[in-house]
C-alpha positions in Angstrom: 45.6 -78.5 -133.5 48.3 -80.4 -132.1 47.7 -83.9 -130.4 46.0 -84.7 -126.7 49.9 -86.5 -126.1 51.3 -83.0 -126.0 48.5 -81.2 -123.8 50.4 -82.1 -120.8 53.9 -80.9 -122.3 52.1 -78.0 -123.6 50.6 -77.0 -119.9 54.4 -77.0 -118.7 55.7 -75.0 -121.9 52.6 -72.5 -120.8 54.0 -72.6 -117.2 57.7 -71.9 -118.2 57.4 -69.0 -120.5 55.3 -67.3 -117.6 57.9 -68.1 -115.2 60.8 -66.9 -117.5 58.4 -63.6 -118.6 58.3 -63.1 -114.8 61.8 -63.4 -114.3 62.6 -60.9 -117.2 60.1 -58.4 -115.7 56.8 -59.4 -114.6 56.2 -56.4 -112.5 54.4 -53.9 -114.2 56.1 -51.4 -112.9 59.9 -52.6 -114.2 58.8 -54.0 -117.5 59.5 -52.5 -120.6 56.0 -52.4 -121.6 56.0 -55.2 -124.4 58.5 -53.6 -126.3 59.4 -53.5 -130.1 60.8 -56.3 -131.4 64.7 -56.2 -130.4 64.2 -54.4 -127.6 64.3 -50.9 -128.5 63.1 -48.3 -126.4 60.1 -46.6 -127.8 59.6 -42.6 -127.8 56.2 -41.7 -127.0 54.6 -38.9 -128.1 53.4 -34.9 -126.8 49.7 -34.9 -126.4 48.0 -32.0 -126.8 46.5 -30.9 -124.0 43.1 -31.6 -123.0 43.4 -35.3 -125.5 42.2 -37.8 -123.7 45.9 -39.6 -124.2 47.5 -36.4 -122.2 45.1 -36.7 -119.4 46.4 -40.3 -119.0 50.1 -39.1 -119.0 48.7 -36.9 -116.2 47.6 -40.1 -114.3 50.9 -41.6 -115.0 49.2 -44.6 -116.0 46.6 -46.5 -117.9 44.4 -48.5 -116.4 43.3 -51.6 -119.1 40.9 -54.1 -118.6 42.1 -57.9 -119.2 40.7 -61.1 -118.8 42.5 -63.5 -115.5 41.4 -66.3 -116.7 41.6 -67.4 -120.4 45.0 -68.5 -121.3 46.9 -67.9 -123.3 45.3 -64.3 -123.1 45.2 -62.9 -119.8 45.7 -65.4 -116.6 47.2 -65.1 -113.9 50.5 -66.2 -113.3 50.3 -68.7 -110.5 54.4 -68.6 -109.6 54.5 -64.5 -109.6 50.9 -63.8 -108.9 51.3 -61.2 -112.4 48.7 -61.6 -115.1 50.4 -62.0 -118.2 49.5 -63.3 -121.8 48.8 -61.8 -125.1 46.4 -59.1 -124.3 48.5 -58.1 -121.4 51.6 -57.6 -123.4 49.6 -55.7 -126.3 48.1 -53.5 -123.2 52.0 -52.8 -122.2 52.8 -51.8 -125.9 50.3 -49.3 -125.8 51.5 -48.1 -122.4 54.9 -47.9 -123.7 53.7 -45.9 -126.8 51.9 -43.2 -123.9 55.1 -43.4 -121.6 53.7 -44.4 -118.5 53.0 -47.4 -116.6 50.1 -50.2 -117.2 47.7 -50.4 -114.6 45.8 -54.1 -115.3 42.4 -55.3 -113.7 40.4 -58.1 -113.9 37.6 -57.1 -117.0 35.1 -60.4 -117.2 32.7 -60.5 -120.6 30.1 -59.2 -118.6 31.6 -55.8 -117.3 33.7 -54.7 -119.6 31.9 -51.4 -121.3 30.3 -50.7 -118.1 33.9 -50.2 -116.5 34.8 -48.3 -120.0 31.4 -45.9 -118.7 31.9 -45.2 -115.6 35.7 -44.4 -115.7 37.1 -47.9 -113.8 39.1 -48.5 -116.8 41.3 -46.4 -120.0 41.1 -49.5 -122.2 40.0 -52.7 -122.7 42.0 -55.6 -124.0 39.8 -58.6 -123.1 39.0 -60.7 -125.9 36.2 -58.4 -127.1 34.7 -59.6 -130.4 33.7 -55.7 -132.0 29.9 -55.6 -132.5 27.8 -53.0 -134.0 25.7 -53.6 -131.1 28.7 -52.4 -128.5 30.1 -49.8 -130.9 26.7 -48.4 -130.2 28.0 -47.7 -126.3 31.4 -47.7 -127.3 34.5 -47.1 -129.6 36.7 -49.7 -130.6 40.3 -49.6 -132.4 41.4 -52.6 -134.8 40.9 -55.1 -135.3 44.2 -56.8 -133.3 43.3 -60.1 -133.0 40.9 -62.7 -135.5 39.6 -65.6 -133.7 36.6 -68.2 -134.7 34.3 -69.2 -132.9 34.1 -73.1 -132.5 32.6 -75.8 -130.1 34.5 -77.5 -126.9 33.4 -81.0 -126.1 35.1 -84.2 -123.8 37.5 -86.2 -126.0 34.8 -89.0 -125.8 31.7 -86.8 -126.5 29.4 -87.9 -129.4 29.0 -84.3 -130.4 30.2 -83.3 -133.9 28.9 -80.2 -134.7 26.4 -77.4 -134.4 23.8 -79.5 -135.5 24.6 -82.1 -132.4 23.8 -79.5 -129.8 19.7 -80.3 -129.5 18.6 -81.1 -126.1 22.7 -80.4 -125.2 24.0 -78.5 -122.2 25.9 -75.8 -123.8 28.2 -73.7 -121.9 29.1 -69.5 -122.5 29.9 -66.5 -120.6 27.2 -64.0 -119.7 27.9 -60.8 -122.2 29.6 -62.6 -125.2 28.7 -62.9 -128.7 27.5 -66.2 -128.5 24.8 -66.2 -126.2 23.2 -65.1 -129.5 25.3 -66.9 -131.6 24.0 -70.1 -130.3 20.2 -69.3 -129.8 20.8 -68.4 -133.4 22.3 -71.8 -134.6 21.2 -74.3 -131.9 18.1 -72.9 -130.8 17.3 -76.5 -129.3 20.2 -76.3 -127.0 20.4 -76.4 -123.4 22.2 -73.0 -122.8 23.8 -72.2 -119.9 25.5 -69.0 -118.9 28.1 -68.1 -116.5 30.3 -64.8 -115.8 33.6 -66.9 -116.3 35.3 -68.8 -119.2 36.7 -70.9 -116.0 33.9 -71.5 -114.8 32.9 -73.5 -118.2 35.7 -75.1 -117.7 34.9 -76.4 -114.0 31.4 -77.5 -115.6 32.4 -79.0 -118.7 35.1 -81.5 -116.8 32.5 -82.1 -113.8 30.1 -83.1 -116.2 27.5 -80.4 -115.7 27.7 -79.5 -119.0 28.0 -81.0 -122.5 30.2 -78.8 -124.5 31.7 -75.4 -124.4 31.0 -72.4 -126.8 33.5 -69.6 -127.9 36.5 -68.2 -130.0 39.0 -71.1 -131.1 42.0 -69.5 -129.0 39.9 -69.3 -125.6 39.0 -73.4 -126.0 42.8 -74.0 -126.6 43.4 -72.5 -123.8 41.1 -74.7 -121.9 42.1 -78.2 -124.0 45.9 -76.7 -122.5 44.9 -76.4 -119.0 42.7 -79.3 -118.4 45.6 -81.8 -120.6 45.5 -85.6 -119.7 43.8 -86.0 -117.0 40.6 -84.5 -119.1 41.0 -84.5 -122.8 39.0 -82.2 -124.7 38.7 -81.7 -127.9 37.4 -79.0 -130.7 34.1 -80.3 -132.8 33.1 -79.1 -136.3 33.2 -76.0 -138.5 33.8 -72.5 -137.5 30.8 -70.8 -136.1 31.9 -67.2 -136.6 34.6 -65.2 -137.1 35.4 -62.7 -134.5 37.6 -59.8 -134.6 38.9 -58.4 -131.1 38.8 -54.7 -130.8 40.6 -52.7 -128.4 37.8 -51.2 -126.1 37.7 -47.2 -125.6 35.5 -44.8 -123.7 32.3 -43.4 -126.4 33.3 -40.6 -128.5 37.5 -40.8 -127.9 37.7 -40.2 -131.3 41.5 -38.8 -130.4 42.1 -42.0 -128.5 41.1 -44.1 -131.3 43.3 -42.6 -133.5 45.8 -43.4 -130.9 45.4 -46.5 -130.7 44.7 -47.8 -134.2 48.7 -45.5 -135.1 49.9 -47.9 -132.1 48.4 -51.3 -133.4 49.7 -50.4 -136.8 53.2 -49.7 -135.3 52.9 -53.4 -133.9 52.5 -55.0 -137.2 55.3 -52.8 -138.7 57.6 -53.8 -136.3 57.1 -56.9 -135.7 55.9 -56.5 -132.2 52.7 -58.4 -132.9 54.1 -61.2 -134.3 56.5 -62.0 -131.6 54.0 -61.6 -129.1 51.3 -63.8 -131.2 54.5 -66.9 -131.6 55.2 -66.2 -127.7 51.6 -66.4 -126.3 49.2 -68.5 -129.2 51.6 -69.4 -132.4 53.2 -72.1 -129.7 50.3 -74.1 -129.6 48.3 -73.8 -132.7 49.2 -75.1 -136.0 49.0 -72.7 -139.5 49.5 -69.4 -139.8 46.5 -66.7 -138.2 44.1 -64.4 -140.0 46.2 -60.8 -139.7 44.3 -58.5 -138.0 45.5 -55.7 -140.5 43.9 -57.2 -143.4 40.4 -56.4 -141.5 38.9 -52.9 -140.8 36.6 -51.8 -138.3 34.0 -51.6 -141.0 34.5 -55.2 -142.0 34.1 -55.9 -138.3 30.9 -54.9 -137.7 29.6 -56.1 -141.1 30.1 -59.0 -139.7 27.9 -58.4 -136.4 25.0 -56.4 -137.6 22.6 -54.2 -135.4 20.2 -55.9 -133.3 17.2 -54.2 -132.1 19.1 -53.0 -128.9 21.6 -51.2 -131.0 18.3 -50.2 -133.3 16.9 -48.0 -130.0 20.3 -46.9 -129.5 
């Protein structure tokens, strides 16, 4: 992790590349969806007809569900009003590969396989760690991103690790993995829930809360926005590891397929690398876990049923 000195150069960097991503085409409907690295244009595919892929040609658009507030991820860009970041320029690639436009809307933790159920949404690509628990109500693609989860404190805090957290107020979003994650490994602590990954933010530098709980890239993010005038800093050892799956409507088994011949395009040609150094390479040191060394099945070893997905 690079230096507090740099947060504040970082925050402009962060501010720049969305202003120059805007100028090259923030609009969804002018971009060219992502793109393969170089530029070339992509040929998407026939569907057959009836696939759930040819009834969103139909459309003329997919609808994906994003985060708007976790930089580098999904925010909204304040200069163009767009939402841009790494999940929104995976969700264009995918558009591109379907040849039509990318419709994107705010998905928080909370509502994001409710709006897969009742239709609101084609996709999701908002920092969804797969679960057996939500592959129970759901189907996922990927892995196409590997985060960790880790601990966000004030640059001053006394809090070093997981073990620190009794008697702590500890700060989530309602519908992530580590509502459980923590009751699991800091049952003592003082958790408190809220629907936004901003609105930790807001708590954590009003002081209503001691530390913040989630995946690595989201705190960055957070260490990024809030820069001098708040420092923050990431405590102790990785909590989990957390594979992001792309989001799909149950029993899409065509759409899956789909999607995972999509993702794989991405790491052939380079596209997810280029979008990884744009959005998260920038402002993290070492290289990341690659999401194609992971399978779905390695996923959701990882996040075994609970007695929710038991009843299931």
């Amino acid at each position: 992790m690079l230096g507090n000195k740099n947060w504040r150069v970082l925050l402009a960097l962060l501010a720049v590349v969305a202003m120059l991503g805007a100028a090259c085409g923030g609009d969804d409907a002018d971009t060219d969806a992502g793109g393969s690295e170089g530029g070339d244009e992509i040929e998407h595919e026939e569907f057959e007809e009836g696939s759930t892929m040819a009834k969103i040609v139909e459309k003329g658009e997919v609808t994906i569900g994003v985060k708007f507030d976790v930089p580098p991820f999904g925010f909204e860009n304040p200069q163009s009003g767009e939402v841009e970041g790494f999940d929104v320029d995976m969700g264009k690639y995918i558009a591109e590969h379907l040849g039509v436009e990318p419709k994107f809307v705010e998905a928080i933790s909370d509502n994001r396989i409710p709006f897969l159920q009742d239709g609101t949404v084609d996709i999701i690509l908002s920092t969804m760690t797969i679960t057996t628990d939500r592959e129970a109500e759901i189907d996922f693609a990927g892995p196409y991103f590997i985060a960790n989860g880790r601990i966000l404190v004030p640059e001053d805090s006394d809090i070093a690790g997981i073990e620190d957290l009794t008697g702590k107020k500890v700060c989530t979003a309602i519908g992530s993995t580590y509502e459980s994650t923590l009751k699991e490994q800091a049952p003592e602590a003082d958790l408190k829930t809220v629907e936004a990954y901003s609105d930790c933010l807001t708590l954590i530098q009003n002081g209503q809360v001691d530390a913040v709980s989630t995946d690595n890239v989201i705190l960055t993010g957070m260490i990024i926005q809030s820069g001098e005038d708040f420092p923050l800093k990431l405590v102790g050892d990785n909590l989990t590891t957390e594979p992001y799956g792309v989001g799909l409507p149950n029993k899409t088994d065509d759409m899956r397929e789909f999607v995972n011949g999509v993702l794989q395009d991405s790491f052939d040609d380079g596209t997810w690398q280029s979008i990884y150094d744009e959005w998260v390479g920038q402002f993290v040191e070492g290289e990341p876990e690659h999401p194609e060394d992971f399978t779905l099945d390695d996923a959701l070893k990882l996040f075994p049923c609970s007695e929710f997905c038991d009843k299931k």
